[in-house]
N, C-alpha and C positions, 0 to 999 in steps of 0.2 A: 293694754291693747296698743299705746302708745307707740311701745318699744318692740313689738311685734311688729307691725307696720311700718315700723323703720328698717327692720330688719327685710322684711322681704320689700320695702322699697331699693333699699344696698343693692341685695341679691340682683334685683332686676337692672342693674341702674347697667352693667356691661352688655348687654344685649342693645340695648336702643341710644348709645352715643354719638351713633353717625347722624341721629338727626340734627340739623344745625351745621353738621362737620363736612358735606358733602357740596358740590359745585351749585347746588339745587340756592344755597344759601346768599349765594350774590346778588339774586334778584328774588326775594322773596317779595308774596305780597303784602305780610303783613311782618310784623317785630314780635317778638316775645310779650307785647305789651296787647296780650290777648286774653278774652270769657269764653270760657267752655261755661255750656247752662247743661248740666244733668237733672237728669229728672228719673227716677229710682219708684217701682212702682207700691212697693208698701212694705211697714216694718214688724209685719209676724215673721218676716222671712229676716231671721238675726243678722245675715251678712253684709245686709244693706247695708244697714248704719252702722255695724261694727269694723267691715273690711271696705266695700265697694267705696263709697263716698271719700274716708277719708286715704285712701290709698291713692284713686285717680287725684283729688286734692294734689296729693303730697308730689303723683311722680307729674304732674301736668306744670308747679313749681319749680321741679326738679331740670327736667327739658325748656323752660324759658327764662333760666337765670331768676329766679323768684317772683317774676315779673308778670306771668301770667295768671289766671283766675278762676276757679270755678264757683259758679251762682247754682245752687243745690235747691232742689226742690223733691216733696215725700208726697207720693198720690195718695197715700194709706188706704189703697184696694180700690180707687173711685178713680174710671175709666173720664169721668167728665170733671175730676175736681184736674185730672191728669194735664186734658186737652186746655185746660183753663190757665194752669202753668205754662205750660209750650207754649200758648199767645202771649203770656204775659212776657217771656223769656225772648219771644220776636218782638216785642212791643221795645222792651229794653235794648235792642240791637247785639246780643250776643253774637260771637263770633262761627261758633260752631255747636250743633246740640246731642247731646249723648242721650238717647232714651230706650229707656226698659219698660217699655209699653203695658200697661195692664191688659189691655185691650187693643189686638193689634189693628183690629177694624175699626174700630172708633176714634182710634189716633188720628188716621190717614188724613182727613180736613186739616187737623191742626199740622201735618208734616207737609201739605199741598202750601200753608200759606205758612211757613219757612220756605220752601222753596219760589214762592212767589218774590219772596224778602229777600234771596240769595245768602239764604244760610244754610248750609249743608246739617245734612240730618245724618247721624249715627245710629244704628240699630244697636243696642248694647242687651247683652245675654238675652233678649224674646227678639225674633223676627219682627218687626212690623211693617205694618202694609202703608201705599202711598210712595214718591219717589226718593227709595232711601239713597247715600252715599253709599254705605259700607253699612257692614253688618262683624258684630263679633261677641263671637259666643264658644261654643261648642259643639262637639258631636252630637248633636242632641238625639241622634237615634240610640248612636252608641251608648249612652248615658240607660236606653232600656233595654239596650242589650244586655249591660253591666248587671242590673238589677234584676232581669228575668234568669241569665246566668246563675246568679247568689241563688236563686231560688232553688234552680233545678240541683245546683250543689249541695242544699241541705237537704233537700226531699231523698236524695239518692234515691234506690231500688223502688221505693213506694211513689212518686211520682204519677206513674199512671192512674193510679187511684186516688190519689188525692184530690180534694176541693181546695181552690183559692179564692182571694177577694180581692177585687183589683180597685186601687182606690186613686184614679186620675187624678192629675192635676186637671185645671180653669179651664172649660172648652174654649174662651174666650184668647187663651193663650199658646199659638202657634206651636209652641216648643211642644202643649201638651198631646197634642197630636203623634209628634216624633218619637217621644217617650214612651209612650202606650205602642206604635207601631214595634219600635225594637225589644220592649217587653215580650210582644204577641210573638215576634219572629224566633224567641227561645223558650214562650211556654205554649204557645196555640197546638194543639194534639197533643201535648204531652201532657199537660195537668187539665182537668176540671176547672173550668174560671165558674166555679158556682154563683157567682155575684161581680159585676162591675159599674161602678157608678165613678160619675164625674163632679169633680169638686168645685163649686163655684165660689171665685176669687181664689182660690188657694186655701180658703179659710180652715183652721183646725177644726173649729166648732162644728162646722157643715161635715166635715170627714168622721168628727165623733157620732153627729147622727148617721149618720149612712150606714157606721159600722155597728151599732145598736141595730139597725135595719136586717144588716148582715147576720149578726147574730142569732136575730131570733127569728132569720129566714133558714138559714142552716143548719143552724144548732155548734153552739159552742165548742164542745169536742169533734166537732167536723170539719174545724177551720184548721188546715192542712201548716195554709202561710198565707201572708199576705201581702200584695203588693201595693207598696204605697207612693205617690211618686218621689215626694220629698220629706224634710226631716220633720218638721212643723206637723204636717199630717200624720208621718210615724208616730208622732208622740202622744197624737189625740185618739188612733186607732189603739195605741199600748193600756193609753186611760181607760178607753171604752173596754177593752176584754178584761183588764185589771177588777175593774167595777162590774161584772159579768160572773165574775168571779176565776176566771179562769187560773186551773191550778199550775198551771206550765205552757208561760208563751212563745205561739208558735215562730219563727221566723217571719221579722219586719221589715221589709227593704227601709230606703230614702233616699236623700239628696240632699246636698248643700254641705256637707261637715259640723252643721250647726255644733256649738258645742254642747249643749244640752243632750243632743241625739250621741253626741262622741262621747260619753258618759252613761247614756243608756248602752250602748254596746260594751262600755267595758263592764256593766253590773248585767250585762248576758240578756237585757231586757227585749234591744235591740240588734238585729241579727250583722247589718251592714249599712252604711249611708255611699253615695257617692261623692268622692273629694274631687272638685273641677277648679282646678289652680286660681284661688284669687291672685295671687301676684302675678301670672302670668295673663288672663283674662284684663285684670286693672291697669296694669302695664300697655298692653296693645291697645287698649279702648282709649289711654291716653297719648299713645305716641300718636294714632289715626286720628287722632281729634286736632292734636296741636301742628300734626303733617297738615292735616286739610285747612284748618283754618287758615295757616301757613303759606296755602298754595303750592307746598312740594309736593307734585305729583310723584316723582322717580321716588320716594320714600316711601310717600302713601301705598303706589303700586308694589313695592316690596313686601311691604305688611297684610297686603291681602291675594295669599295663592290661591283661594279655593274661590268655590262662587255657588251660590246660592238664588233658590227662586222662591218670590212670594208670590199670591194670589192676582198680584198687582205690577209684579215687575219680574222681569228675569233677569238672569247672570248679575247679582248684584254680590259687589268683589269681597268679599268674607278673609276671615281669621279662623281659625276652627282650633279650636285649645283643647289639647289631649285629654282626659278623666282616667281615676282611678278607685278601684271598690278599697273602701276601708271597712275592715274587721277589727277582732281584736288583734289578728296575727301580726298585724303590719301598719298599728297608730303608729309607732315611734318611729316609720320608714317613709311616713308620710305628712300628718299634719305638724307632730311636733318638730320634724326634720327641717320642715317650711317657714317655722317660725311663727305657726298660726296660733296651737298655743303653748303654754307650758306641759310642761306634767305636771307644775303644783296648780295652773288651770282647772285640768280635768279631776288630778286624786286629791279635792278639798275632801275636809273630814268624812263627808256620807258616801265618799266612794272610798275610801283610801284601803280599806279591807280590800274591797274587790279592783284595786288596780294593783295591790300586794298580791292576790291571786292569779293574776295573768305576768307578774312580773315586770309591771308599770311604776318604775320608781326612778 
């Protein structure tokens, strides 16, 4: 993973040179000799701890002559183990905070007293509520545009009759709102949603019962497809029909690239995930962090065109990073091309038959 992370560190490193190189630099208010405090909301979701962390690490290094620092913190699904780090990360005088909120309402105390403290708060991939700096993530509607799309793609002509199950992400988590919206927007009249349930935490476990729930509300050979919002829970919904018995599964959306899930789709289990550029997402989250800590506004303000509203604030200055649907047709135009992972990652011995079958060598 190492050398992957270097790799799309490199990649990224000609996009964001001008910070530091611009007139903004004469009078900064701080030096390279700065703590970004991340705080990353739990680790069933693989990318956390195998991309997110150390990649902002490496490029937050990278933009302050080695000199800078990130102080890492893992909420592992607990909205209050979360808010409990964010004070302790003000308590230590961090410079600037990056957070991937579990819980975007229950953060907002602990973002109120950062900003009491005068440390700028980053909303990194979930929205959170209270007064953020900047926000950076993704389309996140688009993200269920992508994934309601894939569906109406496999369904072809039978569509209209079809039943699906739609398996949300954490109501607690802003995005999953957005996700479920852009889903609805490509399958609402066009498929049967015979069943939709929301996941709390994100948790696999919760989405495998749900889908047992589904199952033996619908009936197993009536499950058309199903949407799930990320890859973690694809894998738990695949288990549950698998143990169900089911003789041929349906089409499984997801999200993240997990590599686990990029493995399920090349052994045909899983139908698509969505790829949302860690090097580009971890790249901006660190150049807005070390901008702001910084004090360069003309920088900052470069890196965020779009704008965004939460429950709690409006036009709060955003990033918005492209996504892309991965199948089998197009791993090798995408995650391996990114450096995220190998081919000898994905086709270890129990795939290797079915990554020779798709012509994954």
């Amino acid at each position: 993973m190492a050398a992957a992370a270097s790799a799309l560190l490199l990649t990224a490193c000609g996009a964001v040179d001008g910070i530091g190189g611009s007139e903004e630099s004469a009078v900064p208010k701080k030096g390279n000799d700065i703590t970004v405090g991340l705080l990353l909301p739990d680790k069933s979701t693989s990318r956390f701890e195998r991309f997110d962390h150390p990649l902002i690490a490496q490029r937050v290094a990278a933009l302050t002559q080695g000199k800078g620092k990130v102080r890492y913190a893992n909420a592992e699904a607990s909205a209050a183990k979360q808010s409990e780090q964010l004070e302790k990360m003000i308590a230590e005088k961090v410079d600037v905070l990056l957070v991937d909120a579990v819980d975007a309402k229950a953060v907002a105390p602990a973002v109120e007293k950062a900003e009491e403290a005068d440390i700028p708060v980053i909303a990194y991939d979930r929205l959170a509520e209270g007064p953020i700096d900047a926000y950076v993530s993704h389309d996140n509607e688009l993200v269920g545009e992508v994934q309601g799309r894939a569906i109406m793609g496999a369904l072809g002509t039978k569509a209209p009759t079809s039943k699906i199950v739609m398996m949300n992400g954490s109501p607690a988590d802003p995005n999953t709102a957005r996700f479920k919206k852009g889903a609805l927007s490509e399958l609402r009249d066009r498929v049967i949603i015979a069943k939709s349930y929301d996941t709390r935490e994100w948790l696999p476990e919760v989405a495998e019962a749900n889908m047992r729930k589904a199952i033996q509300s619908v009936g197993l050979d009536d499950i058309a497809a199903v949407y799930a919002a990320n890859d973690g829970m694809a894998g738990a919904v695949i288990d549950a029909l698998k143990k169900a018995g089911a003789a041929e599964l349906p089409p499984v959306t997801g999200q993240d690239a997990d590599l686990a899930a990029v493995q399920r789709i090349v052994a045909g289990e899983q139908y698509m995930t969505v790829y949302k550029s860690f090097l580009e997402e971890t790249a901006k989250a660190a150049e807005l962090a070390v901008a702001r800590a910084q004090g360069r506004s003309l920088t900052f303000d470069s890196l965020t065109p779009d704008s965004v509203d939460s429950p709690t604030q409006k036009d709060i200055p955003s990033m918005l990073v492209p996504v892309v649907a991965v199948t089998q047709d197009n791993i090798e135009d995408t995650v391996i091309r990114d450096g995220v992972y190998t081919v000898k990652d994905i086709c270890t011995p129990a795939y290797a038959a079915d990554c020779a079958a798709i012509g994954l060598n």
